[in-house]
VMD Tcl script that draws the C-alpha trace (Angstrom):
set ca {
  {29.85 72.90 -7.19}
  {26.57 74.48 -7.30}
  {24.35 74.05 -4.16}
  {21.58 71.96 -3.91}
  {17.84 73.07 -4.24}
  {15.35 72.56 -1.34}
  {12.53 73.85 -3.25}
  {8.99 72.79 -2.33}
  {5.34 73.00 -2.53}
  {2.34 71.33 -0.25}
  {0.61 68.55 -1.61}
  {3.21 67.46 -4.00}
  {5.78 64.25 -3.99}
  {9.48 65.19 -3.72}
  {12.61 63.00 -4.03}
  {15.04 63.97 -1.94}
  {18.62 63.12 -1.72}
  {21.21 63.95 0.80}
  {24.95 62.81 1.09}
  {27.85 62.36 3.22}
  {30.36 65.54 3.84}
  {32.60 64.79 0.42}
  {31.03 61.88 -0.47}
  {32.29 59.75 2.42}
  {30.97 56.28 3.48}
  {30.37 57.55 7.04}
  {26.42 55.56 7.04}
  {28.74 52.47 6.19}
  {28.24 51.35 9.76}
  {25.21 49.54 10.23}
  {24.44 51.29 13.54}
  {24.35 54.84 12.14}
  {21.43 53.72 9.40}
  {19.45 52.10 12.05}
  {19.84 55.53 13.37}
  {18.14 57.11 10.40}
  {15.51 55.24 10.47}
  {15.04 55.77 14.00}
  {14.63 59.50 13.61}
  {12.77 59.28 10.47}
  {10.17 57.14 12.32}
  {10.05 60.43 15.18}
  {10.18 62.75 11.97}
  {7.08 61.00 10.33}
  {5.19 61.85 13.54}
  {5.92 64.63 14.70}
  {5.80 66.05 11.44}
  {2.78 64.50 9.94}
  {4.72 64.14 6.42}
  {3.57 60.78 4.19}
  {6.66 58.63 3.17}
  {6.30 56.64 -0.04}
  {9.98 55.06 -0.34}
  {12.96 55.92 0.93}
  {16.89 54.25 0.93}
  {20.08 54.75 3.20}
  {22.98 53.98 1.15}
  {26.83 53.87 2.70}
  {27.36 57.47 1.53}
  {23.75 58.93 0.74}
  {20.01 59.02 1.11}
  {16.94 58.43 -0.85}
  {13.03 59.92 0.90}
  {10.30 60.05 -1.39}
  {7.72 61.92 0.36}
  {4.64 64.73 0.78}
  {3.43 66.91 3.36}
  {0.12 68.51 3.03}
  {1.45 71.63 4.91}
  {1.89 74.85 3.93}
  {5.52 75.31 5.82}
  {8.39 73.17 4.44}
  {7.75 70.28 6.85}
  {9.63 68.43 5.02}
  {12.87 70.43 5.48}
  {12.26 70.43 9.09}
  {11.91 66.30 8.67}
  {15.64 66.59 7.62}
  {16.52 69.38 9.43}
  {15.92 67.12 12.92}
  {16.45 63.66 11.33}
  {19.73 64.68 9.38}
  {20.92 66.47 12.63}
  {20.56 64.04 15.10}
  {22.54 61.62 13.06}
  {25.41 63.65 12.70}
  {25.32 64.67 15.93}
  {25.41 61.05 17.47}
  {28.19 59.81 15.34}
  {30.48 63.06 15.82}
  {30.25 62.23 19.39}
  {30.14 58.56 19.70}
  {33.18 58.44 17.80}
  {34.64 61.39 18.84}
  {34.71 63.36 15.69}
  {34.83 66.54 14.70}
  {33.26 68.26 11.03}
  {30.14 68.21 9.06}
  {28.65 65.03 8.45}
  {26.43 66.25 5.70}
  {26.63 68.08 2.39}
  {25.20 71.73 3.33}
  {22.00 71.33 1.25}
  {19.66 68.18 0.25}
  {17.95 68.29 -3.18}
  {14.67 68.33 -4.09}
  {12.79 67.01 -7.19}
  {8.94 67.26 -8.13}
  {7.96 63.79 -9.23}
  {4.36 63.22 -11.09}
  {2.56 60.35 -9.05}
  {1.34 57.40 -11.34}
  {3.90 55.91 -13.56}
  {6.13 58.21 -12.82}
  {6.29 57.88 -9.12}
  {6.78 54.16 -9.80}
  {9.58 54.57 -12.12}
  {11.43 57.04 -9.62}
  {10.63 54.00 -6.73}
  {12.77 51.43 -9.29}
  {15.59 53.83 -9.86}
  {15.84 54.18 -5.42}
  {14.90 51.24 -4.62}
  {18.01 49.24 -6.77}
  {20.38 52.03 -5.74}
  {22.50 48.94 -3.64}
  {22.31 46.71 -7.16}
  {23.62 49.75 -9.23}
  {26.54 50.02 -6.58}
  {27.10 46.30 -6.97}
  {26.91 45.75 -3.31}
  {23.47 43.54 -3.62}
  {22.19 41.44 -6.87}
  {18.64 42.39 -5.54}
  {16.64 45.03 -3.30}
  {15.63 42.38 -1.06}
  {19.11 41.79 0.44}
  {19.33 45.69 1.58}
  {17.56 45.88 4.84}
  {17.77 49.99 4.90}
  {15.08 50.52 2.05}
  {11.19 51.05 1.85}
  {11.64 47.95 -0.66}
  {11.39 45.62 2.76}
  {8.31 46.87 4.07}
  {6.48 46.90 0.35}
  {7.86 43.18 0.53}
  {6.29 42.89 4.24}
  {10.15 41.96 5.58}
  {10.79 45.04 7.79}
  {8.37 45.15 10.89}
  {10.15 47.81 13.19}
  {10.41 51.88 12.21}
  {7.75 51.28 9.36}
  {7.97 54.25 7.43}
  {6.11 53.84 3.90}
  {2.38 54.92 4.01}
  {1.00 51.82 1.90}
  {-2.43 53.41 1.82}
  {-1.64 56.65 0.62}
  {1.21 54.96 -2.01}
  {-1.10 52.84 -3.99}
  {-3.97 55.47 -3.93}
  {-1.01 57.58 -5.85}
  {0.06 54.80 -8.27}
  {-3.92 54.62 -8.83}
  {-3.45 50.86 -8.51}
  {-4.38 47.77 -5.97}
  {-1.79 46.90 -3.72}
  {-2.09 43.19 -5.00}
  {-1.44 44.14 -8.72}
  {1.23 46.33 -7.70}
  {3.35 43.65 -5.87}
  {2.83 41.49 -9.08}
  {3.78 44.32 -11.21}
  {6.68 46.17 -9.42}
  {8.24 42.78 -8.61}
  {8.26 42.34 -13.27}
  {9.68 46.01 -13.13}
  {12.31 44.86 -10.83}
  {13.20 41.76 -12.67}
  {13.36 43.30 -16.11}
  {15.62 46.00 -14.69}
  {17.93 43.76 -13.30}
  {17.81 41.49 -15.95}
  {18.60 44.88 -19.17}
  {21.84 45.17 -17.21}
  {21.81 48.90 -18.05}
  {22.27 50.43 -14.07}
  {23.10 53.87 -15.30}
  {23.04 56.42 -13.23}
  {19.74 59.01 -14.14}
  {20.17 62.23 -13.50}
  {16.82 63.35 -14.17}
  {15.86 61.88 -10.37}
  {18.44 63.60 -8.49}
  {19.92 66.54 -10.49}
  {16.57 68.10 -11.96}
  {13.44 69.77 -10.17}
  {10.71 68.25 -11.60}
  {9.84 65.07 -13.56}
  {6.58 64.54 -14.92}
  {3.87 64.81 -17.62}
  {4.50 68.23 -19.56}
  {1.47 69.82 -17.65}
  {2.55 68.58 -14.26}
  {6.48 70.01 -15.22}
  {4.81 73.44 -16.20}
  {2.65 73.78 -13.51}
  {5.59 73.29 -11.10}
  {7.62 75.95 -13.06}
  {4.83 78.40 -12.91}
  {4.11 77.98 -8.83}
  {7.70 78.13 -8.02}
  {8.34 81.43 -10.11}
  {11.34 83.04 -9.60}
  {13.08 80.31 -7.68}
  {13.82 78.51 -10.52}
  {14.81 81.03 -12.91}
  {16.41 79.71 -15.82}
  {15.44 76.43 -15.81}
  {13.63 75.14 -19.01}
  {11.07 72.06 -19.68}
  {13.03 69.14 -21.59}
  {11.43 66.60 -23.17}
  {13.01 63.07 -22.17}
  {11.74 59.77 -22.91}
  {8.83 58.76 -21.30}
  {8.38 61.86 -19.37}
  {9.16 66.12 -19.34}
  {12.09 67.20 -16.82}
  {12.15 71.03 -15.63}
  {16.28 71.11 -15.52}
  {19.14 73.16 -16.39}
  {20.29 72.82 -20.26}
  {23.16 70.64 -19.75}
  {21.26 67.82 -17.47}
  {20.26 64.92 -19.15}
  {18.18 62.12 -18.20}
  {17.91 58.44 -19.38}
  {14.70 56.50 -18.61}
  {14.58 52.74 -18.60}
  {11.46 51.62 -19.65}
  {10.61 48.52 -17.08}
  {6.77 47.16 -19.04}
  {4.76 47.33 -21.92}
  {2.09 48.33 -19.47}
  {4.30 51.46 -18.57}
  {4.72 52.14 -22.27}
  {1.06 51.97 -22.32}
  {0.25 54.10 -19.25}
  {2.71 57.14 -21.21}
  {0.78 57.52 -23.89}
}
mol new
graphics top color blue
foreach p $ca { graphics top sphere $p radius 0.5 }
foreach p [lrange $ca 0 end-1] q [lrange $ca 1 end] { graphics top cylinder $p $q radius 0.2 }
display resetview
């Protein structure tokens, strides 16, 4: 399997995913993605990176986030936050092994309508696995604190988040919440790859213009057109957006 990309750039918003050593459910206990959060909440600080959404799954996790710095804070975010939680469950349970996949990956995402379709597909990770019928029975996700129901290790920078979205934060409850709905409602929980598998997802300008600053480090990779949006992605990745509003339809054209 090919290794994951931790590509970045300053001032841009990157999904990043991470998951257990093989794909095992070791952030099944409860304790462990308390943990997370925990040194996410140090990571934020020390770090000075802006977190717009983020999920911790039983196996994996979701960070949507920017860092205005030119060094990779963000790596270093998962460098300390991914380490410590391996670290404390190797030795509370006595265990011996990596805990993690070697590499995270990295994907571009275009802020606006974009950014808000990449928050639907994280935030109802837990309904896709069938383990919740909504994002407000999984406590580990930034869904809580958009829904003001998580008031400890507050992670999601509100402020910055709707100034992105280029929207108030009382039309975006009103909205996201119909997203939500007619997602769960289509029944179509697909998995799309274009999220997690490709490095950027955007407006054709905003795909280019990553393509061209990263250079070399993505050789080979080509723009695709998908629907609704442009995906800078090996050939044989495909992507399959779900289109939650009219107003979203709208907002593409």
């Amino acid at each position: 399997m090919a290794r994951a990309h931790r590509h970045y750039l300053p001032g841009f918003i990157w999904h990043i995913t991470q998951r257990c050593h093989k794909r095992e459910f070791l952030l099944r206990f409860n304790y462990y993605r308390q943990r997370w959060l925990y040194w996410m909440n140090e990571a934020k600080h020390r770090f000075s990176i802006c977190i717009l959404d983020y999920m911790v799954t039983s196996n994996h996790i979701h960070l949507l986030a920017m860092s205005e710095a030119k060094e990779n804070d963000l790596a270093k975010t998962m460098h300390l936050v991914s380490g410590r939680v391996a670290q404390e469950f190797n030795q509370r349970r006595e265990r011996r092994g990596a805990f993690w996949e070697d590499r995270y990956h990295a994907t571009a995402i275009e802020g606006s309508a974009h950014l808000m379709r990449c928050m639907l597909y994280i935030d109802t990770n837990m309904v896709r696995a069938r383990a919740v019928r909504h994002p407000e029975e999984w406590p580990y996700c930034g869904y809580q604190e958009l829904a003001g129901n998580r008031h400890s290790y507050t992670l999601v920078d509100k402020e910055k988040l709707f100034e992105l979205l280029q929207i108030p934060e009382e039309q975006f409850m009103k909205e996201y919440h119909g997203w939500i709905s007619n997602y769960l409602e289509s029944k179509q929980f697909g998995r799309e790859k274009c999220w997690t598998e490709s490095v950027a997802v955007g407006g054709q300008e905003f795909v280019e213009t990553i393509k061209r600053r990263l250079g070399f480090k993505v050789k080979g990779r080509k723009v695709f057109q998908g629907f609704g949006g442009y995906e800078l992605r090996e050939a044989q990745k495909t992507c399959l957006y779900f289109p939650p509003s009219k107003n979203c339809n709208k907002e593409q054209k």
